[in-house]
N, C-alpha and C positions, 0 to 999 in steps of 0.2 A: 509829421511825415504823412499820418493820413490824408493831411487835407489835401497835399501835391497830390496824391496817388487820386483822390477822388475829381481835382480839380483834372489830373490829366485824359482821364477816363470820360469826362464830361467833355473836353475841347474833342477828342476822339468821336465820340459820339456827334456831336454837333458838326465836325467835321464830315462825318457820313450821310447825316440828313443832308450839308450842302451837294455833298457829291449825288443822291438820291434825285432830288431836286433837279439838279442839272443835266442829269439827264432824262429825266419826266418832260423839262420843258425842249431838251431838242429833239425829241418826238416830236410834242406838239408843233415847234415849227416846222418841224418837216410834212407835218401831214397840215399845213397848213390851218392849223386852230387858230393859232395864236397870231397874232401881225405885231411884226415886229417894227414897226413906223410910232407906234405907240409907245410915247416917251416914257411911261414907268415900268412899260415891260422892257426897254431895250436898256434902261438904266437897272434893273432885277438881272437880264442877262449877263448883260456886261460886266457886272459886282460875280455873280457865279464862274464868270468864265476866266477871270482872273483871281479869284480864288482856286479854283479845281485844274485850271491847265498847269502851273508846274509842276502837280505832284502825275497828271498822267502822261506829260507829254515822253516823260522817259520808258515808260510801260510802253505807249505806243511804238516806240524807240525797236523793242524787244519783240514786240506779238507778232505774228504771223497776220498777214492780209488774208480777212473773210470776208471780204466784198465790202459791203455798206453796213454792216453789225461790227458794232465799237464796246468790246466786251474789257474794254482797259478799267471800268468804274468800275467794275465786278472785281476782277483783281484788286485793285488799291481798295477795296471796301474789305477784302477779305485777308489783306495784306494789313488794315488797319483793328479788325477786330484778334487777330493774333497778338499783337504788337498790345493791346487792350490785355488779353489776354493771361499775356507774359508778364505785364506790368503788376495786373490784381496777383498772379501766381509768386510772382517774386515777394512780392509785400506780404504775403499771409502764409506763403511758405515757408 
C-alpha cells in the first residue's frame, strides 16, 4: 500500500512541475522570448497544453475575470498539494 501512496504522491508532484512549466513558458511567449514557429518548442507546448487544460479549463469556468492574470494554475496547484496532502494524512494517520 506504500508504494500506491508514494507512486501517487510522485504523479502529483510531476503533475505540478507540468503545470509550473506551462505556465513559465506562456509568459515567455507572451513577452515574446520564445517563437513559437520553432518545431520543438511548439511540439513542448502543445504536449503541455493538452496535458494542463482539462484540469484548469473548469477552474477557469468558476474564477472571476482579472483582466490578462490567469491565476487558475495557482489554484489547481494548491488544490493538488491538499489532495497530496490528504493522501500522506490518511496513510499514516
Amino acid at each position: 500500500m506504500e508504494a500506491f501512496l508514494i507512486l501517487t504522491t510522485q504523479v502529483i508532484q510531476l503533475y505540478i512541475y507540468a503545470l509550473i512549466c506551462s505556465a513559465i513558458l506562456s509568459w515567455l511567449i507572451a513577452f515574446k522570448i520564445i517563437n513559437t514557429s520553432n518545431r520543438f518548442v511548439f511540439v513542448v507546448i502543445d504536449f503541455l497544453y493538452r496535458l494542463t487544460e482539462p484540469a484548469l479549463r473548469p477552474i477557469r469556468r468558476f474564477l472571476p475575470n482579472l483582466g490578462g492574470v490567469d491565476i487558475s494554475p495557482i489554484v489547481l496547484i494548491l488544490i493538488l498539494i491538499f489532495l497530496r496532502n490528504l493522501f500522506v494524512g490518511w496513510f499514516y494517520g
